[in-house]
C-alpha atoms as a printed R data frame, in Angstrom:
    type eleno elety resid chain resno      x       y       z
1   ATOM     1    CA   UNK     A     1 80.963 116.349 127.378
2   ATOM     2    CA   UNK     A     2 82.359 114.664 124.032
3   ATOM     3    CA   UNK     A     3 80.047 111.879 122.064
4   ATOM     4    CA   UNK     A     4 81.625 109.008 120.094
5   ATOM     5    CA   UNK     A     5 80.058 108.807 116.683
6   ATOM     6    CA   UNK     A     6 80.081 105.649 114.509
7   ATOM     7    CA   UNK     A     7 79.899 106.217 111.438
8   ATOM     8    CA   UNK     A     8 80.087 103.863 108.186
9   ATOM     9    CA   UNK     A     9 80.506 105.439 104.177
10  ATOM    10    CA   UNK     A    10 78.980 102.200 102.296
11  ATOM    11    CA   UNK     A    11 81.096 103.157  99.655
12  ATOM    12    CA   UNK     A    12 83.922 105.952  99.633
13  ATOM    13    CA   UNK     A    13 84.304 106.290  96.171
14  ATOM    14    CA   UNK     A    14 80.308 107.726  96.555
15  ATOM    15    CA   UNK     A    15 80.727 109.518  99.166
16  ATOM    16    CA   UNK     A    16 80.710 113.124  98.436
17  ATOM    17    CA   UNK     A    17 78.329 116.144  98.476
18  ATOM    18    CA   UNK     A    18 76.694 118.258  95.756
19  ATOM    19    CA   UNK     A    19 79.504 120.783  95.499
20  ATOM    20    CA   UNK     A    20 82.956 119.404  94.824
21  ATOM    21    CA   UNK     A    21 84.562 122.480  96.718
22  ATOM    22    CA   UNK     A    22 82.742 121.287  99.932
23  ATOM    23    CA   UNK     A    23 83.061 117.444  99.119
24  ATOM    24    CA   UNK     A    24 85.188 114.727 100.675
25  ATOM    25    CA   UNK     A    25 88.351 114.129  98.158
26  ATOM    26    CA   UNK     A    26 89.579 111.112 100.072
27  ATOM    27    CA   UNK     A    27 90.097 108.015  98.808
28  ATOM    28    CA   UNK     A    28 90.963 106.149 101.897
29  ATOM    29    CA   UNK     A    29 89.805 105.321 105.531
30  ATOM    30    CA   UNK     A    30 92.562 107.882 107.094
31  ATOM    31    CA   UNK     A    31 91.819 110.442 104.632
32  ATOM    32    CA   UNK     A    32 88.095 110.675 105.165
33  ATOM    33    CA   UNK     A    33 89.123 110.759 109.010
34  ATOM    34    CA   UNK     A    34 91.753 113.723 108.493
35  ATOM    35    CA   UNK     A    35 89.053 115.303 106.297
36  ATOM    36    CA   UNK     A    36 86.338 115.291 109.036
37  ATOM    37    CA   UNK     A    37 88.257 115.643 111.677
38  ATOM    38    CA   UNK     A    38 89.218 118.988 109.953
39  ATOM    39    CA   UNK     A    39 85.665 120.480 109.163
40  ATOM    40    CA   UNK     A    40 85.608 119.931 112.826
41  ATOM    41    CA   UNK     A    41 88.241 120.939 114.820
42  ATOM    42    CA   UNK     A    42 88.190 124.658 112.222
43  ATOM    43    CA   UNK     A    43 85.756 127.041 110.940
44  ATOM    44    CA   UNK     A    44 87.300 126.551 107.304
45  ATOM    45    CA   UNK     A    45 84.331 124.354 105.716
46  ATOM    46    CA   UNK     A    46 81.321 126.272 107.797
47  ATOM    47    CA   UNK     A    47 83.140 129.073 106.032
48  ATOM    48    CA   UNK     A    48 83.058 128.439 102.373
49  ATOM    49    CA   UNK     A    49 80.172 127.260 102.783
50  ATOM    50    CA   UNK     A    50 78.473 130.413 104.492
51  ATOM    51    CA   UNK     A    51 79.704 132.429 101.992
52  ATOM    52    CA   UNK     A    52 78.187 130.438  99.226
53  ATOM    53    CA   UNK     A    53 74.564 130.972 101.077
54  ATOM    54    CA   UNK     A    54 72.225 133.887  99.491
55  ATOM    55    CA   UNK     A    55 72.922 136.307 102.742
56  ATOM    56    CA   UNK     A    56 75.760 134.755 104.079
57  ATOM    57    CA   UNK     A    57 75.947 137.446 106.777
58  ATOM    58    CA   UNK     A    58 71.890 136.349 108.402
59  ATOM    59    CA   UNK     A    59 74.182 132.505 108.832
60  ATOM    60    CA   UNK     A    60 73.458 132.033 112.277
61  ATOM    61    CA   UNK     A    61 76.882 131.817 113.732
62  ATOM    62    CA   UNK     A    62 76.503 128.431 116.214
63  ATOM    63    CA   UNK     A    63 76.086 126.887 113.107
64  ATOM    64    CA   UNK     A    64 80.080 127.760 112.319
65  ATOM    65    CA   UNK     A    65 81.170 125.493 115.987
66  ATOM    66    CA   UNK     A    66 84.401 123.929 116.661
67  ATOM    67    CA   UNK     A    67 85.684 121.496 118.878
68  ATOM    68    CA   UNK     A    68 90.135 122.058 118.722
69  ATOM    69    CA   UNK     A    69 89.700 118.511 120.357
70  ATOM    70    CA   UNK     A    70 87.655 116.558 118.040
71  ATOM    71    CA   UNK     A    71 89.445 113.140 117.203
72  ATOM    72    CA   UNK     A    72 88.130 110.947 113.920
73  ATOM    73    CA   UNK     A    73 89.647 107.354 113.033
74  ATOM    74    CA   UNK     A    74 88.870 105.578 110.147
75  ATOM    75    CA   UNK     A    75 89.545 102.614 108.605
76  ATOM    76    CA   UNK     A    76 88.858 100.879 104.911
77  ATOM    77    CA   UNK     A    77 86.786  97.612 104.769
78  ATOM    78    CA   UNK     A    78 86.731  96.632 100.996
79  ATOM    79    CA   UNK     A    79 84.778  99.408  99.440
80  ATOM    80    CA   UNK     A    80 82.900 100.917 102.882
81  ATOM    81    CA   UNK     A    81 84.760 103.455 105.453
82  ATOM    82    CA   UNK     A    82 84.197 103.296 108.762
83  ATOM    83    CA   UNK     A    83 84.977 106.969 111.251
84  ATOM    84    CA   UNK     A    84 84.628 106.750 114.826
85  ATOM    85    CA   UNK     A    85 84.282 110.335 115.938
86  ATOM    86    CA   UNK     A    86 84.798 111.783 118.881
87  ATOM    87    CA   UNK     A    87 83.557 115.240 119.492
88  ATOM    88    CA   UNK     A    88 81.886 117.631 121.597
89  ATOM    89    CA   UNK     A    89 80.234 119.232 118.670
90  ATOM    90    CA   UNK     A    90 76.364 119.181 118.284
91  ATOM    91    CA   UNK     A    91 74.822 116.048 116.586
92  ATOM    92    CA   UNK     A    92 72.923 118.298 114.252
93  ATOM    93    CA   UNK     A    93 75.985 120.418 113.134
94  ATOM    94    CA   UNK     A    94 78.264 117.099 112.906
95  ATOM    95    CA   UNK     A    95 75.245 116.150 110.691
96  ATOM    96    CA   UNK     A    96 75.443 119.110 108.493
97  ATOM    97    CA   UNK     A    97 79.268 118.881 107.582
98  ATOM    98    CA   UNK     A    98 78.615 115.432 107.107
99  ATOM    99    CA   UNK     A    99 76.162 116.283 104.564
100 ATOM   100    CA   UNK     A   100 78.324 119.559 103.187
101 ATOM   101    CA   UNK     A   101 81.586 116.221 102.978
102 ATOM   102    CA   UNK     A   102 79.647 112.816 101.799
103 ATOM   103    CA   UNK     A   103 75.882 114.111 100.431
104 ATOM   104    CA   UNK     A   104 73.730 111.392 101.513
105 ATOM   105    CA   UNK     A   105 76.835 108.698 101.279
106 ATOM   106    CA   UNK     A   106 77.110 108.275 105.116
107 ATOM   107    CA   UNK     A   107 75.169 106.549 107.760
108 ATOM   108    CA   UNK     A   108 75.473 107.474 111.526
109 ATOM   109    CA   UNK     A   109 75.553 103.609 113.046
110 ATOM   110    CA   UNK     A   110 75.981 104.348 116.776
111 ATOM   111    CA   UNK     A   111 76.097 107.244 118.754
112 ATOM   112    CA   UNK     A   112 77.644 106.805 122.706
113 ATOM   113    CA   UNK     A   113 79.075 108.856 125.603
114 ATOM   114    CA   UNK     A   114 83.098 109.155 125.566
115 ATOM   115    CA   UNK     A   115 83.073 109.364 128.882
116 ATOM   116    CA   UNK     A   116 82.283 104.969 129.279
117 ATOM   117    CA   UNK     A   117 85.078 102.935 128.312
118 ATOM   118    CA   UNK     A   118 83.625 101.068 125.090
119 ATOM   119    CA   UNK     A   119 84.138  97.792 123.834
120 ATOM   120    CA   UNK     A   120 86.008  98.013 120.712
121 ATOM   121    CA   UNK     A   121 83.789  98.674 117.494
122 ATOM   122    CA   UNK     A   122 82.476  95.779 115.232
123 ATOM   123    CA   UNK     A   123 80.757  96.678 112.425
């Protein structure tokens, strides 16, 4: 079952982790959203970032999930982004690319089932 994520980067220009290679280089709503929905629809960002680790091969593998279906939409709001994600990937490995993508420059505002029709997101 997927999970709709909302998800807000205060500011986008911040956004980014500790190692460029594995950072966010978006600079707008739809970019982020491609970006994400990227890291989670392939194994391309687990990837380079598993072979960066000290024993890349002891990685457990779950950590490396995809979901082919994953959707992500964002949208720019003066300086802050927000992504609605849709996904059935783990919260805790959506979490972790998040981290890998933005560093700390992300905030998880709402989490819901996909499966409810939802009222259109206000942030």
């Amino acid at each position: 079952m997927a999970t709709r994520y909302y998800i807000r980067l205060p500011d986008g220009a911040r956004a980014r982790g500790a190692d460029p290679s594995l950072s966010f280089r978006a600079q707008s709503g739809p970019g982020f959203a491609e970006e994400l929905q990227d890291a989670l629809r392939s194994d391309a960002l687990f990837e380079r970032w598993r072979m960066k680790q000290d024993e890349p091969d002891e990685v457990d593998p779950a950590l490396g999930a995809t979901d082919p279906a994953a959707t992500v939409h964002g949208e720019q709001d003066d300086l802050h982004i927000d992504l609605i994600v849709t996904s059935a990937i783990p919260g805790n490995i959506l979490k972790q690319r998040l981290r890998l993508l933005a560093g700390s420059g992300w905030e998880l505002r709402d989490v819901t089932s996909s499966e409810v029709a939802q009222p259109p997101y206000v942030p």
